[in-house]
Structures are given as C-alpha cells and as structure tokens.
N, C-alpha and C positions, 0 to 999 in steps of 0.2 A: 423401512428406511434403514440403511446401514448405518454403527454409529463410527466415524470418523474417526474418535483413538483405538476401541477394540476391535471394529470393523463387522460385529456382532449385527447378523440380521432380527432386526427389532419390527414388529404392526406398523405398518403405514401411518397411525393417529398419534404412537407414539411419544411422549414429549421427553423421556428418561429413556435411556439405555435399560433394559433389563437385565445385561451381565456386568454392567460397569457402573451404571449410575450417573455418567456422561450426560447433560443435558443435550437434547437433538434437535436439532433448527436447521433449516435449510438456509442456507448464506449465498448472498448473492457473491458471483466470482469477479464482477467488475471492483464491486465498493465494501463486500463484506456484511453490508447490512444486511440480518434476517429476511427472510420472506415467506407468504405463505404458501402452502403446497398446487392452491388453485389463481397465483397470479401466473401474468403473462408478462410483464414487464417489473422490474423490480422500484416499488413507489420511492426509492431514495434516491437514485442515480440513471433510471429509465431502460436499466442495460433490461437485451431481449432473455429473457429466458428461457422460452421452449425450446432452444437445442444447445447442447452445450457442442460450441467450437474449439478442438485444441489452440490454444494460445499457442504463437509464434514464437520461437527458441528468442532470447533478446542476446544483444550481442551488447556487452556494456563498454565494449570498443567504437560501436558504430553509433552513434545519437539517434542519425534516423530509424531506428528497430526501435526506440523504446520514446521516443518524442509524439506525442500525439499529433494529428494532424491541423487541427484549428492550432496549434501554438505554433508547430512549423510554419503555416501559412500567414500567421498574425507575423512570426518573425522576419520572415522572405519577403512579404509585400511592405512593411517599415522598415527594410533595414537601410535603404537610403537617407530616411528621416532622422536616425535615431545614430546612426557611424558618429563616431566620436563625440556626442551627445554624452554629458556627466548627470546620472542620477545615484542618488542615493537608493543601498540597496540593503538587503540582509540577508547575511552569509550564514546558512545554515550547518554545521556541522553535524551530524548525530552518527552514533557508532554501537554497536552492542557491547553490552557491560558483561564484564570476565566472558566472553567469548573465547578466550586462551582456555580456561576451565572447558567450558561448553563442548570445545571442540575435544579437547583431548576424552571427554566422557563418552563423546557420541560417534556413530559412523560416519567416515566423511559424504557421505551420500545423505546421511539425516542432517547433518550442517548446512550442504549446497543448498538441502529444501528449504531448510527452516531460511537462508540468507535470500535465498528467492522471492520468498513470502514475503521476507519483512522489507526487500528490495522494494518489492509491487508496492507494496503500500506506502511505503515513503516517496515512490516515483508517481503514483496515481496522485497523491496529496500535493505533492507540490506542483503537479503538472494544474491540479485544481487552480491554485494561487496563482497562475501563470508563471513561473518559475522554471527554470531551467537548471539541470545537474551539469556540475559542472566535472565533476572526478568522481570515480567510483573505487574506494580501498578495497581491503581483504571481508573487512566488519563493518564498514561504513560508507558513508556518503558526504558530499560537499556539494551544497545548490545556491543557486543565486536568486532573489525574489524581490522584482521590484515594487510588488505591488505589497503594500508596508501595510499592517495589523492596524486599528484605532489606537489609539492606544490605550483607550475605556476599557474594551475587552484584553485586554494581553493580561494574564496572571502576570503576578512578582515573582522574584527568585527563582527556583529548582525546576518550578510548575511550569514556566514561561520557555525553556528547552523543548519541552515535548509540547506544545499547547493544543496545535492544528493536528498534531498524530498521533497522540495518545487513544483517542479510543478505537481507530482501527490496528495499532499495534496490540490495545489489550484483546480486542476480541480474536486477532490471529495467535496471542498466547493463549486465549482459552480453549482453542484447538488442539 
C-alpha cells in the first residue's frame, strides 16, 4: 500500500507507514470514510469501489458539473410548486482560515488541490442536506439549506459553524 503523504511503498497489511509513521487506511473517494481492503462497496455511503473512475473536471461556474442528479431532479420537477414560495433557510458561509498564510507557503498547484478537496467535501455534505451552493469565492463557499438541523442536535457557539463538516474536513486534514 502506498502511504499517501511520503508516497513510501509500504506490505499490503500495513497499518503505519514504515518511513513516515503516517497511519494507512484506505478512504473511500466518494465520502472519505475508511474502508477495508476486501470491501466491494464502501458500508457508509455505498460508493462502488472496485475501480476507481477519474472524477469529472468541476466547473464551479456551471451548477450542473457539480449538482448531483437526484437534487437536480427534486429541484426541476418542484420548481413550479415551490417559484416564489417564502421558506426559511440557513445560509451557510464557511471559508479557510489564514489561507493568505497557506497560500503564500505552499505551491499554487498544492493550494488548487488542497481547495479541491476541501471543495468536495463541503459540496458532497451539503448536497447530503439537500442544499444547494450558491457562490463559490477564492477560500470559500456560500450554500443555502432548507432542510434546517433539530435543534436538539445543533452544538452552541464556535462548534455549531462546522457541525455537519467537521469530520470529513478533519479526516481530509489528516491527509
């Protein structure tokens, strides 16, 4: 198994890097969650795993490149019901912190990836929530979701920003 920061060919059974010390998991590409080396489909999110397909260039101009297809279609076959229709929504903001730092450290080739990743995963999770982006900045993002948290589960304060994305943003920082 390769390890994914030193790129070190490591045993197949593996579970540490032997030149880096990197912990080695195989991650599903749809949702991120681990999986194991003898599944066929990944048990969190069902993606197929026996071949991996290049993912499609996303064009963060076009909606439909990166809009899944059951929310496209949930939106296309309501959109007569729902035109000018007032619901309450929540506007999501999230951006990367000192990203001015980040970038100026790093290659802009290793920025585009790292804004790729953390793209995916903030576009996969809301697309979860039924939710749709609405702008895409330099660092950030801006989505609309009308399907609204309990409010049992929602953390207070700081916690309540990241809630729903926190741990596939931390497991794509543990990369």
């Amino acid at each position: 198994m390769k390890c994914p920061k030193c790129q070190f060919e490591n045993r197949e059974e593996a579970k540490f890097c032997k030149k880096c010390g990197n912990k080695l998991e195989l991650i599903c590409p749809s949702c991120t969650h681990p999986y194991q080396p003898d599944s066929i489909f990944c048990d969190e999110c069902g993606h197929d795993l026996r071949e991996a397909k290049p993912a499609a260039p996303i064009d963060y101009s076009e909606p439909q490149s990166y809009t899944p297809k059951f929310l496209a279609d949930k939106i296309l076959t309501t959109r007569s019901s729902i035109e000018g229709e007032r619901k309450l929504v929540t506007v999501l903001f999230a951006d990367v912190a000192s990203y001015t730092a980040l970038a100026d450290k790093l290659d802009p080739e290793e920025v585009h990836q790292i804004m790729d990743g953390a793209f995916k995963i903030l576009m996969d999770e809301i697309h979860r929530f039924e939710g749709t982006i609405n702008q895409f900045t330099g660092d950030g993002i801006m989505a609309l979701l009308v399907r609204l948290w309990p409010m049992r589960i929602i953390p207070s304060g700081p916690a309540m920003r990241t809630y729903p994305f926190k741990k596939p943003l931390q497991s794509m920082a543990q990369r």
